[in-house]
Every structure is written in structure tokens, then in C-alpha cells.
N, C-alpha and C positions, 0 to 999 in steps of 0.2 A: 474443558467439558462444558457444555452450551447447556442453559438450566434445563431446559427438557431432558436432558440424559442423567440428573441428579437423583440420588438415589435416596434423598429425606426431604420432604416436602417444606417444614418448618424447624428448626431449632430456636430451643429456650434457653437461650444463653444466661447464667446466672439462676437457674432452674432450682435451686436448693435456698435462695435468699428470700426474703418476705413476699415483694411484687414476683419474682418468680416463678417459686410455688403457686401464685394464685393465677399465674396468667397458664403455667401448666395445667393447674387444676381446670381450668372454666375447659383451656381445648382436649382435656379428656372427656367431658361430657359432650363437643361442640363439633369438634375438627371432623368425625365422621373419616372415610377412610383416608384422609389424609395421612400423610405419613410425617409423625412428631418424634424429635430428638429430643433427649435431655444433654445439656453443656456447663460445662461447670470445672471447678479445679480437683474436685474429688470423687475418687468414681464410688467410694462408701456410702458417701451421702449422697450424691445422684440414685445410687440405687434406694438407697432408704427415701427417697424425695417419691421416685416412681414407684416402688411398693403401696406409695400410702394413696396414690391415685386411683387404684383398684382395676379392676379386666380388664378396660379400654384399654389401658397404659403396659400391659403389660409386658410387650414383647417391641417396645420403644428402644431407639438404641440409645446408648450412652455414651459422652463423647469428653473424652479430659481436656480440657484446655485451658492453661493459666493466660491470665494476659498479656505475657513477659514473653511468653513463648511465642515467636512469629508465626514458625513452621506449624506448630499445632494450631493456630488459628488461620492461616490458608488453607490447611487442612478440612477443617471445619463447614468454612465458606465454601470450599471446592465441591463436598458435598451436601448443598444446603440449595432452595430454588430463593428462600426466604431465611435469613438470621434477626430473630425478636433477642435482642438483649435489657436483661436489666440491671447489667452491671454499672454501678454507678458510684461515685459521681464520677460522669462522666469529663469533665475537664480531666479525670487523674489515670481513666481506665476507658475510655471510649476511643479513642483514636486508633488504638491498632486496630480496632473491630470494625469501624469503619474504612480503615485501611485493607483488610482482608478480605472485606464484601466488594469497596469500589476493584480489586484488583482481579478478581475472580469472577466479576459480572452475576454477583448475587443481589438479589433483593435484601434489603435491611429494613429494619424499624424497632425505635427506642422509645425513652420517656424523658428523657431529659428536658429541664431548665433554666439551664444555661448558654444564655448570651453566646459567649466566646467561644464553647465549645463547638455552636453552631456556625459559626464564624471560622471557628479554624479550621473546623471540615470540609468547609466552601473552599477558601483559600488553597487546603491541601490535594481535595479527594475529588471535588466537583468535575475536572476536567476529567480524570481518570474512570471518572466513574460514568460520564456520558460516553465516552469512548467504548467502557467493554458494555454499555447496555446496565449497567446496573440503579434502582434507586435506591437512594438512602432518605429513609424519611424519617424526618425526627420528630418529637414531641406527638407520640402517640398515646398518653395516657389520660386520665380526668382533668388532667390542672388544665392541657393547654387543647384537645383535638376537641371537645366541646365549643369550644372557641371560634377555631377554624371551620370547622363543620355549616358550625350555624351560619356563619357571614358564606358560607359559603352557597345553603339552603336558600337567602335571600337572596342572593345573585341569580341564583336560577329561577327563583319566582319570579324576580323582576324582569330578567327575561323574557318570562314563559306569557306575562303579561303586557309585553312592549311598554316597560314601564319607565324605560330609560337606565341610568346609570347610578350606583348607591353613591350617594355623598355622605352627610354626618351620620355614625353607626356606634350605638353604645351597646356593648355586652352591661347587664346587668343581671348579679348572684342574686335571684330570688328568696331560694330556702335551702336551708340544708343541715343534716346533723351529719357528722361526724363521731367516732367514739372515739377517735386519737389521734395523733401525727407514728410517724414512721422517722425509724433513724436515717436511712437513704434520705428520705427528702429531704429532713435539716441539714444531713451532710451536703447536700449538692445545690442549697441556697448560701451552704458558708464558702462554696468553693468557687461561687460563679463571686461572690464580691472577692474571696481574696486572688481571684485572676485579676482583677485591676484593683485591689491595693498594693500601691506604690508606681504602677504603671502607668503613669499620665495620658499614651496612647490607648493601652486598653481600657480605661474609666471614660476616654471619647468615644470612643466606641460604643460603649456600653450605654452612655448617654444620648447618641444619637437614635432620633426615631426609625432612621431605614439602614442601618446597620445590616440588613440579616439581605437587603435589595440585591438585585441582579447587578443594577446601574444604577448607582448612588447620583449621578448628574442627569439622568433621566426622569427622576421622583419630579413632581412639581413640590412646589413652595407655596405650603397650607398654614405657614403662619405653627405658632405655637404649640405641640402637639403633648402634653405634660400626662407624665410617667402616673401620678399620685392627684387624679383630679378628686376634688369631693364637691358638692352640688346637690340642689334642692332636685329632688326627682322631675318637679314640670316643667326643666331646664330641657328635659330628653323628651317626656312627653307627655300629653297632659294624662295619661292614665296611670303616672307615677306623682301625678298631685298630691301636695302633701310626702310625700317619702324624704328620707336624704339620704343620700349615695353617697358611699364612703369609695377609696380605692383599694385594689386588692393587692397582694403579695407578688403572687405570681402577673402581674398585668407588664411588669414591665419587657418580663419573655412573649406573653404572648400576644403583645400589641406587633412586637416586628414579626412574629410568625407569619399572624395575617396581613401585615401587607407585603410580606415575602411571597406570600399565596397572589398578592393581586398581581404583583412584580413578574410572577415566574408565568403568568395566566398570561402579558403582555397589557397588564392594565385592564382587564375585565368588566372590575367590578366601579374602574370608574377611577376617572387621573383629579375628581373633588371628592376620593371615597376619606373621609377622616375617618379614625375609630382610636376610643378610649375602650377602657374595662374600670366595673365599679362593683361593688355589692349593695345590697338596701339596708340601712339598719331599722328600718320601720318608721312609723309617722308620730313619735311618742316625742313629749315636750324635749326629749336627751338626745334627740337623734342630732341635731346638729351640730351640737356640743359633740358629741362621740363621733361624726364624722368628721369634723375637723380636727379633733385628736390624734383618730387615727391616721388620719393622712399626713399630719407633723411627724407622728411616731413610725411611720413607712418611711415617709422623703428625709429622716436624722436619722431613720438608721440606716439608710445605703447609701449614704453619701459620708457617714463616718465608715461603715461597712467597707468601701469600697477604696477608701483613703488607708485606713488603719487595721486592718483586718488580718494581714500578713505579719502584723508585731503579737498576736497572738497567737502558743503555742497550739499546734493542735492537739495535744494530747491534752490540755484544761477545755478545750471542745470537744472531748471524744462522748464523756457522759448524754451530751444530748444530740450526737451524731453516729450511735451506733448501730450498720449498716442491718440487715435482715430482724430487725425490731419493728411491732406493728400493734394494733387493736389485737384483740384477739377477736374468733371467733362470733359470740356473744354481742357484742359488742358491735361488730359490723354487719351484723344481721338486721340492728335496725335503723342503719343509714338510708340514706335518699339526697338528691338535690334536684332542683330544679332553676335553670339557667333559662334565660331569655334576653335574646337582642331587639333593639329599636333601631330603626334604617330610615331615612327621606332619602326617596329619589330623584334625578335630574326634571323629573316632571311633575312634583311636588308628592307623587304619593307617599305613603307611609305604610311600614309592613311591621311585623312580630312575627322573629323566630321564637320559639322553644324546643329543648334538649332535656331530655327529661331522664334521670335512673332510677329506680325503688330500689338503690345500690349505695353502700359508704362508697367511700374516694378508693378505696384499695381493691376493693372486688370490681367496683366499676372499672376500674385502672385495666383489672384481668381481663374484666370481657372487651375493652377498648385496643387491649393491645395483642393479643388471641383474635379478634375480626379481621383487623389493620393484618395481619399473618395470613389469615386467611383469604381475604380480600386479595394480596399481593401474590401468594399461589395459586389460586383457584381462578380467580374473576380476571383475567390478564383480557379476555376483551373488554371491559368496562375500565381497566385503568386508563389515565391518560398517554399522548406518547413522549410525555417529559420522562429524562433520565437526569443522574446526577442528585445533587441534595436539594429536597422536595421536603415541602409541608404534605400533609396529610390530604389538605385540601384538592394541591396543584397533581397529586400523584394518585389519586384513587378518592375522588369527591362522590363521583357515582355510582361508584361500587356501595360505598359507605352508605351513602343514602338507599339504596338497595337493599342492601343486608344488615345495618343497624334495627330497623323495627323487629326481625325475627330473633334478635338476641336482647328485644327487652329493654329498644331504647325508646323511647317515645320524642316523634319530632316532628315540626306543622308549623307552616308558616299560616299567617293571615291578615288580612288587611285592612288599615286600620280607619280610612278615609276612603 
């Protein structure tokens, strides 16, 4: 069945779990006549999941599928033009799904961030999935398409203004509240170290900066590229004079994303484009002291993480890894962040991204991975013509930038020289 003859536009695979529910909920107000699936292991709670989404939702099919079960997830994919799942973590429950998308020439897209995970889907699904026309695009939720997006926004600036090719490029976390963490996501930062604890090959992997590359011997040789940088802000640029930049958590997934984006573009955005990821901790006499802490307390703990991590039960992990746990309501009502990259290019100019949400991490997450769905069904001339495992960037860059401002994202390059 060729995706135009699909008879569900999007399915939300994992529909009933915390990111889930909210990426269903955003496209019951969003998707418009789009035709939205609920997927899940239980058809009880699928329907009580869609009850509580109200008229829009109402007459949504529901679809059982465990992820043990093959036939039920070909099933799924077979009729789906798009599968958003958010089952996770994904090293322990992503790969059939991605196996049933590349084999049925459906569109996919996750949230995953995990390394290996993205790595093993290359290795297993990418050929497969170029073959029947299908993309899988990973890491579409807050932690990492923010990321992509922007270096991606500034490629096309520079571009737009024959400005040459981006070299050194810092993502840097401006502001942001949060009212909580989510059990998924802790689950699927203890699952990405304990894939390469005890695995000497997967902890290389995991180590290297272009791990996630098309062509590992094609990358040039940019010299040192470190997982956990921290640094006085006018190191990047002088309009972070005074600040210090600490590293983030998530940096070390989403530093190979984006240059899997410049890799799968054919070197786009430039074979001298470097990029770290940093947060600000502000310009207060501690800031330094606390940047260098935390980038000790990141770089000790994934490298014991990632070493020993497998000698611990997971059941003495479960209490802070319990899957469909979240903020509640209240609470992420009054989240927000705002993200900003710094870029020089080949011709010395200098540019500023910003990505902007009046969103916590978890509802932003919903409307980032509900667009990215609808994006991949709807907007099919604006994708690009890569198939196969894609970043967000490399698989639908113009779409995004398209249709992010009407779902309330704010995002503007400008130049700074």
C-alpha cells in the first residue's frame, strides 16, 4: 500500500503515556482534518486517553499494538502515512517501530536521546528504509529539534545572504523554567549509558563526535570537539561578555545530530562548521565556580555512567525512571525557554539564532512532535527528497520553518556584524 492510499494520516504510538497524551492532545486542537490514530497496548486506556481529548478526537480509530508483537506493528505502519511514537526508551522498545515504518515505507518520528539507539537504526533500517521511500526522523522533541532547527535557520540565512559557510557555532540555553523532569526521560538517559557500559566498542562510539555521520572518513579533522565544554561567554561572543557557559546534559546527543544534519545535507553548512551546546548560568561572582562544577559533575558522571552503569539493578533505578510520570498540569503552565545560537562564517560574518516557547519542556515536546507529524503528512512538497534515518533538519527543515511560527514558536535570525 503506497502512503497515499493509507487510510490514517498520523498515529500516536504510546498515546496513553505522559509525552503521548500531550502530543495527542496539542493535535486534537491542531491536526485539522487530518486523520489521527490512537496506538498503544491497551484498548481501555486508549479509549479513556481519547475520551478525555473531547469532539475533535472523537471518532479517532484505536489501534492495540504491543511492541513484542511484530505482525501488530506492520499492521499499524501499513496503515499509517506517518507513525509519532513515544515509546521509550527507546534502545529497549524503538526498534521494531522503526523496523515496521522502514519496512512498510511509512513516515516515522520520535524523541529519543539516545546515541546508540540512533546508531543502531542507521546500521539496521537506513538501507531499508531508503529503498521503500520511507523517513525516520529522530529526535523530535524539545531537548534536541530546537537544536537542529536553529543551525539549521542559520544556514539558510547565510545563504540567503551569500555569507559563506558556518564554521564555530554555539547553541547556547538562554532561560528557562521547568516545573519537573518526566520518568521517560530519566529512563532513556540511564539506558543510553548503560548501552555502553561494559561495551568498550559502544562507549567509542558513543565518544566519538561524528558517530551518528553518513561517512565517518569523509568528516574533516577539526581538532578536539569536547562533549562538556564550559567557558566564559565572550569566548563565543562578545554579547555574552561577562556570562559563563556551563554544558548541558542532553549536548552530548544533540551535538552529533547536528552534524548528522550537515553530513546527510552533503556538508551544507560547511566542512569548518564546529558546534558545541552550553547553558548560561548568569554573570554572578558563582558563575564560574558553578560552571566548572557542573561540567566535572556531567563529564564523572557518563564516563562512570557509561563504564558501570550495567552493574546496577534496574529495579533500585525504577523509582526515578518511572515511565508516563510528568509535571502536572499547573505546573507546566508556567514553563517557557528560550534558546539561542552564535555562528561566524567563512566570510567572517556573525549571525543569532533564536527558538523561542511560552511552553515547559513537555507541552513544547507535544506541539514539536504533533508539527514534525504533521509536517511529514501534509507538507510532502516542502520536505526534502532524503529518505532513510534523518534528522529533523536534513528531512523537513522548510517545512518547520514554515509552520513552527503558527503553532507558537518564535524564531529569527539576525546579524550581528
Amino acid at each position: 500500500m503506497s502512503p497515499t492510499e493509507r487510510d490514517v494520516d498520523i498515529v500516536v504510538y504510546g498515546a496513553t503515556g505522559f509525552s503521548g497524551e500531550l502530543t495527542a492532545r496539542y493535535l486534537a486542537g491542531a491536526a485539522g482534518a487530518a486523520r489521527v490514530a490512537l496506538a498503544g497496548r491497551c484498548h481501555d486506556r486508549l479509549a479513556a486517553t481519547r475520551d478525555a481529548l473531547g469532539p475533535a478526537a472523537r471518532d479517532w480509530p484505536l489501534i492495540v499494538a504491543d511492541v513484542s508483537d511484530r505482525s501488530a506493528l506492520d499492521a499499524m505502519a501499513a496503515r499509517a502515512r506517518v507513525v509519532l511514537t513515544t515509546v521509550g526508551p527507546y534502545t529497549n522498545y524503538g526498534l521494531p517501530v522503526v523496523a515496521a515504518c522502514a519496512k512498510a515505507g511509512t513516515d516515522y518520528a520520535d524523541l529519543t536521546g539516545e546515541v546508540m539507539f540512533v546508531r543502531d537504526s542507521i546500521d539496521r533500517y537506513h538501507r531499508r528504509a531508503v529503498d521503500t521511500g520511507a523517513r525516520i526522523v529522530v529526535s523530535c522533541g524539545f531537548a534536541s529539534l530546537p537544536s537542529d532547527l536553529n543551525v539549521y535557520q542559520l544556514y539558510r540565512r547565510a545563504v540567503r545572504d551569500g555569507a559563506g559557510e558556518l564554521c564555530d557555532t554555539t547553541f547556547v540555553f538562554r532561560s528557562f523554567f521547568q516545573g519537573g523532569g518526566s520518568g521517560g526521560t530519566v529512563a532513556s538517559e540511564f539506558e543510553s549509558m548503560r548501552t555502553a557500559s561494559g561495551d568498550p566498542e559502544a562507549r567509542r562510539l558513543m565518544n566519538d563526535p561524528y558517530t551518528l555521520t553518513t561517512d565517518r572518513r569523509a568528516e574533516p579533522d577539526l581538532g578536539r570537539q569536547r562533549d562538556f565544554p564550559w567557558r566564559p561567554g565572550g569566548r563565543i561572543a562578545p554579547e555574552l561578555a561577562g556570562f559563563w557557559l556551563a554544558p548541558l546534559v542532553w549536548g552530548p546527543h544533540n551535538t552529533r545530530i547536528v552534524r548528522r544534519s550537515n553530513a546527510l545535507q552533503h556538508w551544507a553548512y560547511g566542512r569548518r562548521f564546529r558546534y558545541s551546546e552550553t547553558m548560561s548560568l548568569g554573570r554572578s561572582f558563582a558563575a564560574p565556580v558553578a560552571s566548572a562544577a557542573v561540567a566535572g559533575a556531567l563529564a564523572t558522571g557518563w564516563a562512570v555512567g557509561t563504564r558501570h552503569l550495567r552493574r546496577v539493578p534496574r529495579q533500585w533505578l525504577a523509582p526515578l525512571a518511572k515511565p508516563g510520570t510528568g509535571p502536572n498540569e499547573a505546573m507546566r503552565e508556567r514553563g517557557h525557554y528560550t534558546v539561542e545560537t552564535y555562528t561566524t562564517t567563512t566570510s567572517g560574518a556573525r549571525y543569532l539564532g533564536t527558538f523561542a516557547q511560552q511552553r515547559d519542556a513537555y507541552d513544547a515536546t507535544g506541539v514539536l512532535l504533533g508539527e514534525s507529524g504533521l509536517a511529514l503528512a501534509l507538507d510532502r512538497d516542502r520536505l526534502s527528497d532524503l529518505t532513510g534515518v534523518l534528522t529533523p533538519a536534513a528531512a523537513m527543515g522548510d517545512a518547520l520553518l514554515a509552520r513552527l511560527p503558527a503553532a507558537g514558536v518564535s524564531m529569527h535570525t539576525i546579524p550581528l556584524n
